[in-house]
N, C-alpha and C positions, 0 to 999 in steps of 0.2 A: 668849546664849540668848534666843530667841524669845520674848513672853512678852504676851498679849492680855487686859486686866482691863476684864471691862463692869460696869456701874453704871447706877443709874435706876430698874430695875425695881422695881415698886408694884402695888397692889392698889385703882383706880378704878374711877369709874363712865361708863356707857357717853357718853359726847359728853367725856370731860376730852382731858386733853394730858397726856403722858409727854417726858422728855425723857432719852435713854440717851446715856451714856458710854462709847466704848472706849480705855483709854491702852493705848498699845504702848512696850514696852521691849525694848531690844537690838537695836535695828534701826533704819533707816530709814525711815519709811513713805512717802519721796518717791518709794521706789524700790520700791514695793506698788502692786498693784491692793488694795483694804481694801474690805471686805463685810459689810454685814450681812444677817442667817440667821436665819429663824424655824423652829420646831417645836412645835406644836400635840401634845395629848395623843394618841397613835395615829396620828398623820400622819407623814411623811416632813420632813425639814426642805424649809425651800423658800427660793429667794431672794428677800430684799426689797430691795437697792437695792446699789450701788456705786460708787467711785471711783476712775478710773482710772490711772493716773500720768502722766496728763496734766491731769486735773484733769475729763475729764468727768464728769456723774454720772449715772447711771441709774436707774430704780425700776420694780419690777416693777408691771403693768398694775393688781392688787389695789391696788394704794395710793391710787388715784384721786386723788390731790394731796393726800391729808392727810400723807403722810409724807414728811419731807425729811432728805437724807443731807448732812452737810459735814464738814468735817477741817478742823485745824490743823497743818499743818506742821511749824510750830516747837513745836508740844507733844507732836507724833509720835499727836494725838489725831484720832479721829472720833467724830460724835455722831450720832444720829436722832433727828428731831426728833420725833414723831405726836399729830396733830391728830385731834380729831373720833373717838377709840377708839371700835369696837366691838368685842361681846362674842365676834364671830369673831376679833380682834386678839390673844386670849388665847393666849398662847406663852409659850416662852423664846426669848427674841434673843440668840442668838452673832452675834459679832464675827470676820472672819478677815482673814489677811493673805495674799497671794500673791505668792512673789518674784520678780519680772520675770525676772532670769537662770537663775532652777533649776527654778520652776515649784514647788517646794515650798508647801505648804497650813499655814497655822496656824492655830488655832482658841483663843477665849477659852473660859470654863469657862460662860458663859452669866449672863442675868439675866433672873427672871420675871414679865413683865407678866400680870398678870390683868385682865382688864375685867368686872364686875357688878353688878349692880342689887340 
């Protein structure tokens, strides 16, 4: 069974750094594209970043280089890293997995950064 646990999220102020967790169990994440997903209070989730199973990584245009996506293989882990929080940064970030052969969607249960002064 599929099974995505994110970690990290805190309650800072606007310029820190957050650093999120997601371990993936029961699966291989070699063989995922793995995502992280934000959702803001009233907003739609959106995408922030990605890895592909090739190892490219992607980040949505908002991130302006404060936010960096990597993975561990051998821990079946990904992290985001974010730099420079603002107070728009304030969401919960899910974690998901996508499995290259089925195209099936997984999603962790989320973790919530707040940014405030």
């Amino acid at each position: 069974q599929v099974q995505l646990v994110e970690s990290g999220g805190d309650l800072v102020q606007p310029g820190e750094s957050l650093k999120l967790t997601c371990a993936g169990y029961g699966f291989d994440s070699s063989t995922y594209v793995m995502g992280w997903y934000r959702q803001a209070p009233g907003k739609q989730r959106e995408y922030v970043a990605e890895i592909t199973i090739g190892g490219t990584i992607h980040h949505a245009e908002f991130v302006e280089g404060r936010f960096t996506m990597s993975k561990d293989n051998a821990k079946n882990t990904v992290y985001l890293q974010m730099n420079n929080l603002k107070i728009e940064d304030t969401a919960v970030y899910y974690c998901n997995a996508v499995a290259r052969k089925t195209g099936w969607i997984y999603w962790g249960q989320g973790t919530q950064v707040t940014v405030s002064s």
